[in-house]
Every structure is written in structure tokens, then in C-alpha cells.
C-alpha positions as CSV (number, residue, x, y, z in Angstrom):
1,X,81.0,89.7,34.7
2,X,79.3,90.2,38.6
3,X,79.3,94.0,38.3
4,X,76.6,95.9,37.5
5,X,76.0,97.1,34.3
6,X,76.3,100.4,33.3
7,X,76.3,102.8,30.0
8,X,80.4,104.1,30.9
9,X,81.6,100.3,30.9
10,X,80.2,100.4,27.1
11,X,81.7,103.9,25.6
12,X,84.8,103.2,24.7
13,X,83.7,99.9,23.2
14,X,81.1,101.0,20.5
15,X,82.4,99.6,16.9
16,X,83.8,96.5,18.2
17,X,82.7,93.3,18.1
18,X,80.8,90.9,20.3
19,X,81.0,87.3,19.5
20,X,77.4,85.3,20.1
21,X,78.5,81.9,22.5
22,X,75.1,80.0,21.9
23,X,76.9,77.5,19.4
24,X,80.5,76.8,19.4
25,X,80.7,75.3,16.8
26,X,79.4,78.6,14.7
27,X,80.5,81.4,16.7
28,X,79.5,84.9,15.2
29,X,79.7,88.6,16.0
30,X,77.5,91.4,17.0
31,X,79.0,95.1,16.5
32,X,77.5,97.0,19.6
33,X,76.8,100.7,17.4
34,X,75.0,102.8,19.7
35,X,74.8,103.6,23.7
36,X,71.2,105.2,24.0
37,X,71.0,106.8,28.0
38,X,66.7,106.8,28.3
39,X,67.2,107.9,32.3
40,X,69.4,108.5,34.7
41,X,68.2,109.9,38.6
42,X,70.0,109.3,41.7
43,X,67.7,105.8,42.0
44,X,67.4,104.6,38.6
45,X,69.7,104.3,35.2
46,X,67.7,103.2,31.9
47,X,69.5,102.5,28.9
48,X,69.8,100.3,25.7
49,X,73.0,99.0,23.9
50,X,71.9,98.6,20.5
51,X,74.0,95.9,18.2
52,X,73.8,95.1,14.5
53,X,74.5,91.2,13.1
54,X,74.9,89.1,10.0
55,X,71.3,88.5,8.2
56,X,72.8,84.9,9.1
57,X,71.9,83.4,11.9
58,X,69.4,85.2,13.0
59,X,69.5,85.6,17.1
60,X,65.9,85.4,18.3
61,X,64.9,86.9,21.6
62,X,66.2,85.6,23.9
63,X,69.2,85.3,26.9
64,X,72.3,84.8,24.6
65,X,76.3,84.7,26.0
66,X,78.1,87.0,24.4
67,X,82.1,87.5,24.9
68,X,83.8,91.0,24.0
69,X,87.6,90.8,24.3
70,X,87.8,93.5,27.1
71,X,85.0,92.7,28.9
72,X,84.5,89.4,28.8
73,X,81.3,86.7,28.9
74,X,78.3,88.8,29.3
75,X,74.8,87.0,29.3
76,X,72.5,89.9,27.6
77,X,68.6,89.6,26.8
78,X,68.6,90.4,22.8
79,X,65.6,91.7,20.9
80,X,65.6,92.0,17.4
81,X,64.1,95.5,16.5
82,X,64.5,96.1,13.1
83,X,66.5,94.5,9.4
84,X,68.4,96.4,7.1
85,X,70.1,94.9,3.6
86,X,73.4,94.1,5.5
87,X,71.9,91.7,8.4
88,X,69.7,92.7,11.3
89,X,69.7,95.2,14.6
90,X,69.3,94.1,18.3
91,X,68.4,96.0,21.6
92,X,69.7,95.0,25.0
93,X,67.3,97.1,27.5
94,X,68.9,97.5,30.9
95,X,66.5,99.2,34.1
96,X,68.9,99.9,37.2
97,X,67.8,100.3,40.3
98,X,70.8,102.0,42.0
């Protein structure tokens, strides 16, 4: 995906899953669960999408493809910000200069 990213091109796709490219061969999903808008001028747009994964694999910080099946390959940098009993939550910060 070339265009920039932006909190709209997210909305409608909060509850679905993203599947994590790294390994082919053991291909697993994200669930994107929150859109959190930190700024927003007429220069700048600051927001997070915030996912939540298996407890296994653990993604570690890093650039990591992910492929959603509307919007396709996107190449996100993932931090891993906090673990619950069901697996583990991930931030994708975003600063846009517009």
C-alpha cells in the first residue's frame, strides 16, 4: 500500500483480523481493536492502531508485514505494550506530517 496512512482507512476495519507475513510457513493473526486519534492540526495527524495476538508467537518489536483482506500488505512498526491471559497487545504509532 503507497498511500499514506491514516486513522479513516482503519474504522471500519476494527475487529478483523490481520495476518503476521514474517513466516510463511506459520502465518498468524492480529485483531486490530482500537483506533486511538493523539492529534490532529492542519500539519500533523498522530495516532496508534492498537492490535491484540496469540500468547504464541510472540511478535517482538520490530517492522513486521502484515496482510488484511481489504487492505492489503502493510509493513507496520509493532510494539508490544502490555499481556493479558489470552495472548499479548501491540501499538503501531503513526506521526504524519501532512
Amino acid at each position: 500500500m503507497s498511500a499514506q496512512l491514516n486513522p479513516s482507512m482503519f474504522t471500519e476495519y476494527v475487529g478483523t483480523p490481520f495476518d503476521v507475513l514474517d513466516n510463511p510457513s506459520s502465518t498468524f493473526g492480529l485483531t486490530l481493536t482500537n483506533i486511538v486519534e493523539h492529534v490532529k492540526t492542519e500539519r500533523q495527524e498522530v495516532f496508534s492502531l492498537f492490535f491484540h495476538g496469540p500468547s504464541a508467537p510472540f511478535v517482538s518489536q520490530g517492522i513486521h508485514t502484515l496482510n488484511h483482506s481489504h487492505l492489503g500488505e502493510l509493513e507496520l512498526f509493532l510494539v508490544p505494550i502490555g499481556q493479558d491471559k489470552d495472548g499479548f497487545q501491540y501499538e503501531a504509532a503513526f506521526n504524519n506530517l501532512i
